[in-house]
BAVEX-477176 format. One line per 3 residues: number of its first residue (from 1); their letters; for each residue x, y, z of N, C-alpha, C. Coordinates in steps of 0.05 Angstrom, whole numbers, always signed. Layout:
REM residues N
NUM	A	X Y Z X Y Z X Y Z | ...
END
This chain:
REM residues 309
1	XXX	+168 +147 -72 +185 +152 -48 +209 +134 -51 | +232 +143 -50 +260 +125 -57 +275 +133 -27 | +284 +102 -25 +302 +98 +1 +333 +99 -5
4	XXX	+348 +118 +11 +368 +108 +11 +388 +94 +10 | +385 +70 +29 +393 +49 +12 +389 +35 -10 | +370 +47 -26 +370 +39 -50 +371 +59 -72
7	XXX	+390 +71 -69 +401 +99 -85 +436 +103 -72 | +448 +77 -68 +476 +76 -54 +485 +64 -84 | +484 +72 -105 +506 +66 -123 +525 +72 -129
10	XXX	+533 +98 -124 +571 +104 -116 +575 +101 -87 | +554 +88 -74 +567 +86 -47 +587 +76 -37 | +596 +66 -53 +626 +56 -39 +652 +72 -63
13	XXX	+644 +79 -86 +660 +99 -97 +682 +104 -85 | +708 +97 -93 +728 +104 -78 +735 +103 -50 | +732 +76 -47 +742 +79 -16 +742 +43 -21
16	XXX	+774 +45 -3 +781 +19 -3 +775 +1 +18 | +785 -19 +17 +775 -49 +29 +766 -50 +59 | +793 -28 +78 +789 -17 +103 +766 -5 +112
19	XXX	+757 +11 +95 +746 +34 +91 +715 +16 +90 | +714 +3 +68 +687 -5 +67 +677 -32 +86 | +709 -43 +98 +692 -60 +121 +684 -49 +146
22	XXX	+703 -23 +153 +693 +2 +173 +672 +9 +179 | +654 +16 +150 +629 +28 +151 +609 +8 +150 | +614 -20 +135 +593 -38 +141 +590 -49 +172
25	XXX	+609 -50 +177 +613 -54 +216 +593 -38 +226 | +607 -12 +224 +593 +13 +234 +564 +3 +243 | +556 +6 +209 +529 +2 +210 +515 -22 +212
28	XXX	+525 -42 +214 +513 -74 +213 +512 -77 +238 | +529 -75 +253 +524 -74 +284 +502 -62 +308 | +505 -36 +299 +471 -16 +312 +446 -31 +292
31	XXX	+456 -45 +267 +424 -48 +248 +415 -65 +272 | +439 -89 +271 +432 -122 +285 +417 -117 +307 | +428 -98 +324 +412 -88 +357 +396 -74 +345
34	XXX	+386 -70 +331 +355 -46 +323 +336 -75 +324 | +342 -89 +297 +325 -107 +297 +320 -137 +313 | +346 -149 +325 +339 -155 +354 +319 -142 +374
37	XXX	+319 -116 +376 +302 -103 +392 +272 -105 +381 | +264 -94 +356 +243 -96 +346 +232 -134 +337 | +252 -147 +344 +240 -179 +342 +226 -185 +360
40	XXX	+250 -172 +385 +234 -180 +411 +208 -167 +419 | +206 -139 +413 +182 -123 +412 +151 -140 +398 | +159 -145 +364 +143 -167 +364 +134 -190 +377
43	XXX	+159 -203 +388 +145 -233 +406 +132 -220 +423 | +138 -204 +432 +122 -195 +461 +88 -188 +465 | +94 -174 +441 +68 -163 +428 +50 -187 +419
46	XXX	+54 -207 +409 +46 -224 +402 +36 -250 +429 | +49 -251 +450 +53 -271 +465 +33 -261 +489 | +29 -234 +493 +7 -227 +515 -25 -225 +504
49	XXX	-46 -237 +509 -72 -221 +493 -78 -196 +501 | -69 -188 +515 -80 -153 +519 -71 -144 +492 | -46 -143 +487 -33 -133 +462 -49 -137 +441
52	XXX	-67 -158 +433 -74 -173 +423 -102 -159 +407 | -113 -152 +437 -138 -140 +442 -139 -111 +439 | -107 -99 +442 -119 -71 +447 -108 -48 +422
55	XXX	-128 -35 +409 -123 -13 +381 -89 -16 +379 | -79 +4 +395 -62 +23 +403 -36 -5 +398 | -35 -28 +408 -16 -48 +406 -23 -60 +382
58	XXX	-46 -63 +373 -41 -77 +348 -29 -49 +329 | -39 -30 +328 -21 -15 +312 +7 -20 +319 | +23 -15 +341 +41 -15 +350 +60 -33 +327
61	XXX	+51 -60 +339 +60 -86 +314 +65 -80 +294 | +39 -71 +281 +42 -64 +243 +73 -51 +243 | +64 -22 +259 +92 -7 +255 +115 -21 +256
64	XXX	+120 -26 +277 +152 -50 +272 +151 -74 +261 | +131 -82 +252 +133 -105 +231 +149 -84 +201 | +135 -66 +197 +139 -54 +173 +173 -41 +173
67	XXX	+171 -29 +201 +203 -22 +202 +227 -43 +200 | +212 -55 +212 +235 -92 +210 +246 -101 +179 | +221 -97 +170 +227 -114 +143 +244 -89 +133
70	XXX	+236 -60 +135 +253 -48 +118 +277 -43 +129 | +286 -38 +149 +315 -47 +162 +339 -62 +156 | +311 -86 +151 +329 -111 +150 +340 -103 +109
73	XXX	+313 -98 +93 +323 -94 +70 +337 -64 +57 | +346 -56 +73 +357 -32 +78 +391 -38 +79 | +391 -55 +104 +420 -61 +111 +441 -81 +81
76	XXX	+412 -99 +79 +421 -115 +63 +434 -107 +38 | +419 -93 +29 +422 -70 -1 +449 -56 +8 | +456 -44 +32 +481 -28 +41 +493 -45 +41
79	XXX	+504 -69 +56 +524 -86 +45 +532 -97 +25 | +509 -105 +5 +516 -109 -16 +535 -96 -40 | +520 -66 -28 +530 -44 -43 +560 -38 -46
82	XXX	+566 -41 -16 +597 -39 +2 +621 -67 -10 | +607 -82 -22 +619 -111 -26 +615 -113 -57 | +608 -95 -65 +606 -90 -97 +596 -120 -104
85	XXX	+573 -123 -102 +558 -150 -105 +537 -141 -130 | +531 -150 -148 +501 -138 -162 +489 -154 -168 | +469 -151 -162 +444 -158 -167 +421 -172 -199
88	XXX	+409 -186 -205 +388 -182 -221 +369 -166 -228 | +359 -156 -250 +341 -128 -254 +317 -142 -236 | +310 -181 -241 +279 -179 -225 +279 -180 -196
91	XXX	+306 -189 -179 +310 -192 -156 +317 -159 -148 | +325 -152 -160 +331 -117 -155 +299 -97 -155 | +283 -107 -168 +258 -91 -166 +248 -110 -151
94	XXX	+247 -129 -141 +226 -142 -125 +241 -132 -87 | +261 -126 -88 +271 -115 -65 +265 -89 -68 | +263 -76 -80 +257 -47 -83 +229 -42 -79
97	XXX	+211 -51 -92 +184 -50 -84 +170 -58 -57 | +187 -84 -46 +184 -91 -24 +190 -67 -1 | +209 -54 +2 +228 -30 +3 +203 -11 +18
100	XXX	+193 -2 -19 +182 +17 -20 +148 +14 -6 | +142 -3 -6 +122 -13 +12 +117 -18 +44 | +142 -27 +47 +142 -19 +81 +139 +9 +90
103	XXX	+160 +23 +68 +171 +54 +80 +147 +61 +80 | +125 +68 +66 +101 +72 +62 +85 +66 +91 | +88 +46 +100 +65 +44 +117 +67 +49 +139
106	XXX	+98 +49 +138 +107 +70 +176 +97 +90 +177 | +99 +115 +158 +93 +137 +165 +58 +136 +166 | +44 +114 +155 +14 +120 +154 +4 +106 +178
109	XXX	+20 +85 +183 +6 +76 +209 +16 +95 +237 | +38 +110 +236 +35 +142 +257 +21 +148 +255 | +5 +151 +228 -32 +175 +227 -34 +163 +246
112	XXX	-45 +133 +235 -70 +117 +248 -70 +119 +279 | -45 +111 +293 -31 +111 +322 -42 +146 +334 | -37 +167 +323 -44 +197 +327 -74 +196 +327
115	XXX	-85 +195 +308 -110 +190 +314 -124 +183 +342 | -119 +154 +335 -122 +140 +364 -119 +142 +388 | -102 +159 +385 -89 +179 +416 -110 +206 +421
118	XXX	-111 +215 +394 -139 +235 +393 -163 +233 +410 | -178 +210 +393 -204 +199 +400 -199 +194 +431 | -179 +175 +438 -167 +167 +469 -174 +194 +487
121	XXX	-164 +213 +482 -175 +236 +505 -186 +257 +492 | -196 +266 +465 -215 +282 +470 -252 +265 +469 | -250 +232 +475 -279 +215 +475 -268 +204 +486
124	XXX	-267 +197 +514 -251 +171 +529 -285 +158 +536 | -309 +175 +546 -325 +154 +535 -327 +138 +509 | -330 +145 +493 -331 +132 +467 -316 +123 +453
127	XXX	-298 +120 +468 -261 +111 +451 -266 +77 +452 | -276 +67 +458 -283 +33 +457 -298 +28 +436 | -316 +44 +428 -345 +47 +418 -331 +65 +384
130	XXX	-315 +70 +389 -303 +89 +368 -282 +64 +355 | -261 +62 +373 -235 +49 +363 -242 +16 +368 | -244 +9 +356 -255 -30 +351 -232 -44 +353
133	XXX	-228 -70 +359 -211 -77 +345 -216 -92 +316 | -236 -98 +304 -241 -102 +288 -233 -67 +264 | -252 -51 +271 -233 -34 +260 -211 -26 +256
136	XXX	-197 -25 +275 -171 -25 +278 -158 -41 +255 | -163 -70 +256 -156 -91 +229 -156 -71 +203 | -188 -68 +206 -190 -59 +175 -182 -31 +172
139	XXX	-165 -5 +184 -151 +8 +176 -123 +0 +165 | -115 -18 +185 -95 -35 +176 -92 -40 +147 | -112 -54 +148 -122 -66 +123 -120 -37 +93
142	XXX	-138 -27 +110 -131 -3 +83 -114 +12 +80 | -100 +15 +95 -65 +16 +95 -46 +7 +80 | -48 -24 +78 -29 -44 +60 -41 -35 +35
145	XXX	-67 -38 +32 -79 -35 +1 -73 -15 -14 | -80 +11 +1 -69 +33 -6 -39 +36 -13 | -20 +27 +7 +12 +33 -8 +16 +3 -28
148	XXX	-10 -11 -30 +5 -42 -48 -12 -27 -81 | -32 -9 -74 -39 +8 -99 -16 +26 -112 | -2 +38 -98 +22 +56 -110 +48 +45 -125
151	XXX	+45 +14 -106 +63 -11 -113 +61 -21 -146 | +38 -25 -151 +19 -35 -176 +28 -12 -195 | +27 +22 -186 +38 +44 -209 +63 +36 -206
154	XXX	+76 +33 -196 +103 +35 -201 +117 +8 -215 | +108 -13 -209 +112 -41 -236 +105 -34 -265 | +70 -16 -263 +61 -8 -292 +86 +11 -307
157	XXX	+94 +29 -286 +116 +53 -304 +139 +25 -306 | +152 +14 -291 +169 -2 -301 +166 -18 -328 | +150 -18 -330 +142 -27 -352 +164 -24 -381
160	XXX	+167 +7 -370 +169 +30 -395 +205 +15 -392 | +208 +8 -378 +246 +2 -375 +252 -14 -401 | +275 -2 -414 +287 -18 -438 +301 -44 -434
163	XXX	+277 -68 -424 +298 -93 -412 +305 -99 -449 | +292 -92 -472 +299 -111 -486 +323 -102 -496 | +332 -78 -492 +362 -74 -502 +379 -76 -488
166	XXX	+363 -91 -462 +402 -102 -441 +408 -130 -457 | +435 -133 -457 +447 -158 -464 +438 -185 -448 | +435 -179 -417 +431 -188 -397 +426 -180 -375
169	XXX	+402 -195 -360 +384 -185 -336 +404 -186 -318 | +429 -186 -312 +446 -183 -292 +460 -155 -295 | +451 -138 -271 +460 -117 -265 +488 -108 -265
172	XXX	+493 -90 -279 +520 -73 -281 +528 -66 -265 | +513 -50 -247 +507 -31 -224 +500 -42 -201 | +500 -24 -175 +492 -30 -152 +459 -28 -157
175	XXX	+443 -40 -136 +414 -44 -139 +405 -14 -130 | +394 -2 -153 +385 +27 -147 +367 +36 -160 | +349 +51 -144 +318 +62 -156 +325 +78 -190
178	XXX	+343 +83 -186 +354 +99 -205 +356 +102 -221 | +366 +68 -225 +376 +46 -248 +350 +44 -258 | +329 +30 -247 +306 +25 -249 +279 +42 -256
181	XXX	+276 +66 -245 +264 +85 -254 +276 +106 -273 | +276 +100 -291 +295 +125 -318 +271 +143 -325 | +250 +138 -322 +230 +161 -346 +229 +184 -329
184	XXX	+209 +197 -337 +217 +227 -327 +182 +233 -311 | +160 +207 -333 +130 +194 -329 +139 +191 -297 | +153 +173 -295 +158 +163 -268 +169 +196 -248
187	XXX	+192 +200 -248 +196 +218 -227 +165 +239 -220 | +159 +242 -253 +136 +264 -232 +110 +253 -222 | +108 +222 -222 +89 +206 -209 +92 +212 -179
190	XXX	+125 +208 -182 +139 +203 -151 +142 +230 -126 | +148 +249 -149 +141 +281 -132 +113 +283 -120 | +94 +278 -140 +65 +283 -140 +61 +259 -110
193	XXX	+63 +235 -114 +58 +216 -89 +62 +223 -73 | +100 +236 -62 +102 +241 -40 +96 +260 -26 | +93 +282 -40 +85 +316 -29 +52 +301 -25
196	XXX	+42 +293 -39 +9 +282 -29 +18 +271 -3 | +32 +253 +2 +29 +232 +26 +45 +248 +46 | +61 +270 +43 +75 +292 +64 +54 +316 +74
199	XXX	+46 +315 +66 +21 +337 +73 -3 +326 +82 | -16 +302 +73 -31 +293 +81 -31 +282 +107 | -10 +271 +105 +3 +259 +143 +15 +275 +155
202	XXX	+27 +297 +154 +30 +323 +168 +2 +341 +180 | -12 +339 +162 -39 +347 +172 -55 +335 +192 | -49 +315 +186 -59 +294 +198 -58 +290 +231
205	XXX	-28 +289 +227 -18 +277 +259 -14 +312 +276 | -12 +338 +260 -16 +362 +268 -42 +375 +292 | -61 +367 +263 -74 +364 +275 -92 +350 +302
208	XXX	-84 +313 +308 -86 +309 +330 -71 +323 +353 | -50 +334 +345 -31 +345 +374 -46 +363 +378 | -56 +384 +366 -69 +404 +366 -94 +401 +385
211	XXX	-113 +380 +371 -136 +374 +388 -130 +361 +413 | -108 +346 +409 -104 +337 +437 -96 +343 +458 | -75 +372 +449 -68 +393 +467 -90 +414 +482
214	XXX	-109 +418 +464 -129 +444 +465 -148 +423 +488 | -164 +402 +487 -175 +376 +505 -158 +390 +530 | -141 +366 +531 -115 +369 +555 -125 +390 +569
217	XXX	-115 +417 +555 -115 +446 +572 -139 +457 +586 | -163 +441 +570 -188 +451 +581 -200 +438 +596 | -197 +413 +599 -212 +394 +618 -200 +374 +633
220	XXX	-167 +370 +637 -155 +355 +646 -146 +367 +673 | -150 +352 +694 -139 +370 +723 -120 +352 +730 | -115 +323 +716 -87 +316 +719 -60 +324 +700
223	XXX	-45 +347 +716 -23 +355 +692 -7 +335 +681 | -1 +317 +703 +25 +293 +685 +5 +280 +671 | -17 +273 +669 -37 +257 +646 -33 +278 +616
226	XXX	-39 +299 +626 -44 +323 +607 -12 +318 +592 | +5 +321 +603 +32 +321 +592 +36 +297 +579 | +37 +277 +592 +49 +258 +580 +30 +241 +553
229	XXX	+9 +257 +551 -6 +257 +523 -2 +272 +503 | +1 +297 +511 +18 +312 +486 +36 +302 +476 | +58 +295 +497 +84 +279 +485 +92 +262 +476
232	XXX	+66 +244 +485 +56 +221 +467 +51 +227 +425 | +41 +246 +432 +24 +264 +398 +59 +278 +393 | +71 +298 +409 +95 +312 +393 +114 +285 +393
235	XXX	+110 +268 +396 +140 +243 +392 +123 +233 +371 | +101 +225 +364 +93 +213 +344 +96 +239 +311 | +95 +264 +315 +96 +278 +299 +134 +285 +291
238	XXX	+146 +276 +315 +178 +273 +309 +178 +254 +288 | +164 +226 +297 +173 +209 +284 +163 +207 +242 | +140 +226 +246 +126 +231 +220 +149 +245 +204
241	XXX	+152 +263 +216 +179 +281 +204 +207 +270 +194 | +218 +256 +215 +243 +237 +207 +224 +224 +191 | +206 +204 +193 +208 +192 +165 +201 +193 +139
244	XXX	+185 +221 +145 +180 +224 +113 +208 +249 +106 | +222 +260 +121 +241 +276 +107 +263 +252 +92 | +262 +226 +96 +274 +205 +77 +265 +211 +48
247	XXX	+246 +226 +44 +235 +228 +9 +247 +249 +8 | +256 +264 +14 +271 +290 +10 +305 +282 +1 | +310 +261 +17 +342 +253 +12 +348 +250 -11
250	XXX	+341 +240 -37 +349 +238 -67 +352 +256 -87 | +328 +278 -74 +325 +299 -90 +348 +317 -72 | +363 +320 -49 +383 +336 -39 +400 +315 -48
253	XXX	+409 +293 -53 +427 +283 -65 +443 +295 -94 | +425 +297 -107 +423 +303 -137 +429 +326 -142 | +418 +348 -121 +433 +378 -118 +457 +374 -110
256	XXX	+463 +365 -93 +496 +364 -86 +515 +351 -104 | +504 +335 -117 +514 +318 -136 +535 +338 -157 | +524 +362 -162 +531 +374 -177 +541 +405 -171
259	XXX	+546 +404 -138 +570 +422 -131 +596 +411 -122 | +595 +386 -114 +615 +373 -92 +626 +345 -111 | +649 +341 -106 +662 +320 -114 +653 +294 -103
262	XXX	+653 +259 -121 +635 +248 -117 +644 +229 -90 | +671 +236 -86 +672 +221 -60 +663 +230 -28 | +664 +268 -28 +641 +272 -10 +617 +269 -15
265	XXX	+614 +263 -44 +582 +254 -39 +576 +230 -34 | +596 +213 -25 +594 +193 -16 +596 +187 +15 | +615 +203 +26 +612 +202 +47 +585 +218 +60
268	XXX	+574 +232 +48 +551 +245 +47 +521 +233 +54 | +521 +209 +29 +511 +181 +26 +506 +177 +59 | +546 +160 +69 +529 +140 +86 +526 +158 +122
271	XXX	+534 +179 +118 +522 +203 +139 +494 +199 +134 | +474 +207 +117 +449 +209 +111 +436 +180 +120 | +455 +160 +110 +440 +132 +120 +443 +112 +135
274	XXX	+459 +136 +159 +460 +125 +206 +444 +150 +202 | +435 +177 +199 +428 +187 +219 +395 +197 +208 | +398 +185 +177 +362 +195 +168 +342 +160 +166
277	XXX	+361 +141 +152 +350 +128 +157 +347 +96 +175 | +370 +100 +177 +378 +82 +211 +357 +96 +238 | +371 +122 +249 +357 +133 +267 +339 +133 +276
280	XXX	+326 +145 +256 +291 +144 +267 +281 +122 +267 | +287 +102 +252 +279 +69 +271 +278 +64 +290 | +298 +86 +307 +307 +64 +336 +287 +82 +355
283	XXX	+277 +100 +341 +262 +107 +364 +229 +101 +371 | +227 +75 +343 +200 +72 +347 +198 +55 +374 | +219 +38 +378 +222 +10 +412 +222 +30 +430
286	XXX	+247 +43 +426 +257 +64 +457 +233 +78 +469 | +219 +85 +444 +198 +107 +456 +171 +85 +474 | +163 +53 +463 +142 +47 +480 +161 +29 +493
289	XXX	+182 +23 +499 +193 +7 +516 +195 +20 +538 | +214 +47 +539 +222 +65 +556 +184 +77 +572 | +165 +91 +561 +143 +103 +567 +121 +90 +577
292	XXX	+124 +62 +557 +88 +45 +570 +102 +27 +592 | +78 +36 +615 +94 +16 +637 +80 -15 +634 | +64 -18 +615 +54 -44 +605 +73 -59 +586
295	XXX	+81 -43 +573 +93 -69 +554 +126 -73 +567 | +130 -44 +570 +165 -47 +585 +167 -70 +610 | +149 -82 +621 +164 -101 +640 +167 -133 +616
298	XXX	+141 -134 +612 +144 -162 +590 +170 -157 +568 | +173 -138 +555 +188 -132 +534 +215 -149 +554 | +228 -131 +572 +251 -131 +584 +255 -169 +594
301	XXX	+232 -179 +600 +232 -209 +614 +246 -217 +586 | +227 -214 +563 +238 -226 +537 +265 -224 +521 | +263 -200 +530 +296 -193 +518 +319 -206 +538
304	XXX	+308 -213 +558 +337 -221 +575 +333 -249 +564 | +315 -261 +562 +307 -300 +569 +289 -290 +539 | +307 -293 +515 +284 -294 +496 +258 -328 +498
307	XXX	+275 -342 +502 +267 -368 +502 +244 -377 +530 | +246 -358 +531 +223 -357 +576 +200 -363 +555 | +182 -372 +559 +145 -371 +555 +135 -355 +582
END
């Protein structure tokens, strides 16, 4: 799965000094307020024990822990890019993998979160007795392992990279998957991974809406409960979608690449990365800040008085 910002190597292609402090603005400014937001979301999360204690918030965490970090190394990689800065081949794959490891666990900890919403109303007896928090941990848990396993293939194919015919481990280029994955071993590792992990979590979180819609309709005599649980499951299946249609972006890159001249494909670029992979970040806060009336009053104390206990 390759991120965007780390496939911005003609991203600044032709476009001058104006131009590229424009778009780093642009975008450095909404990043800063994304992840201010998601810091404070953490403290908050962290500072109450209910949060502490309950499935649904410790997932919560993971997820914007994982979106944070890749945000933050998202943005970083875009400026750099914009500032024609380059990088080291080992500092360039150790950001990339890092990268590729977060992106990974957003979209799997939505399963986990869908799920959970499942069990929540079609067993609300048994949803204590079902969802642990100790379990809870250890999905977690097999979460990281699982995308830090795909991590481990992707160092092994690096392997295959011709460092011994570079002159020097200092990069030519902007820091890009691109640069770094050359074999062809590798791309169809990378098709095969992601169509597995798009279908699998499409099924996945489908399926809870499904069951949790079909529940709802049959046994719920509160309609706004009934509603505002589905919408709970179709905003979590929005969010599955925005983020795995990010593995789709390289491979529509590479087609356009070769009808369109390379400065719309540049501007192309940083369209794709405010509104595929900026975006759907911001709606992991908005959606439990704005909806849970539990965490939205603490959240808001924090964000005004970060420094309040």
């Amino acid at each position: 799965m390759l991120l965007t910002a780390r496939s911005q190597s003609n991203v600044s292609f032709g476009l001058g000094f104006t131009e590229r402090w424009l778009l780093s603005t642009l975008t450095t400014l909404p990043c800063f307020v994304l992840i201010l937001i998601n810091v404070t979301m953490l403290v908050t999360l962290r500072r109450k024990k209910v949060f502490g204690e309950t499935s649904r918030y410790i997932l919560l965490f993971n997820l914007l822990l994982a979106d944070t970090v890749l945000t933050t190394l998202n943005q970083l990689l875009y400026i750099l890019s914009m500032g024609g800065l380059f990088l080291s081949y080992p500092v360039c794959g150790v950001l990339i993998m890092i990268a590729t490891l977060t992106n990974e666990v957003s979209p799997l900890t939505l399963v986990a979160m869908s799920l959970e919403r499942y069990v929540a109303v079609s067993f609300p007896l048994r949803h204590a007795v079902i969802v642990t928090m100790r379990g809870t941990v250890a999905v977690i848990g097999v979460l990281w392992a699982f995308c830090s396993l795909n991590i481990l293939v992707r160092v092994l194919l690096l392997l295959e990279f011709p460092f011994d015919r570079l002159e020097s481990l200092q990069m030519q280029h902007f820091c890009s998957s691109f640069l770094m994955f050359i074999t062809p071993k590798f791309h169809e590792y990378d098709k095969a991974y992601t169509c597995f992990l798009f279908i699998s979590a499409s099924i996945a979180v489908m399926s809870s809406y499904i069951g949790v819609m079909v529940v709802a309709q049959s046994a719920s005599k509160d309609t706004s409960s009934a509603r505002k649980t589905r919408n709970t499951l179709l905003l979590h299946l929005i969010q599955l979608a925005l983020s795995l249609f990010t593995t789709m972006h390289n491979s529509l890159l590479l087609a356009m690449s070769t009808v369109v001249r390379r400065r719309v494909l540049v501007a192309v670029q940083n369209v794709f990365y405010v509104f595929i992979i900026m975006l759907p970040k911001c709606l992991n806060p908005l959606i439990y800040v704005l909806r849970d009336p539990v965490i939205r009053p603490v959240f808001m104390g924090n964000f005004r008085c970060p420094l309040k206990n």
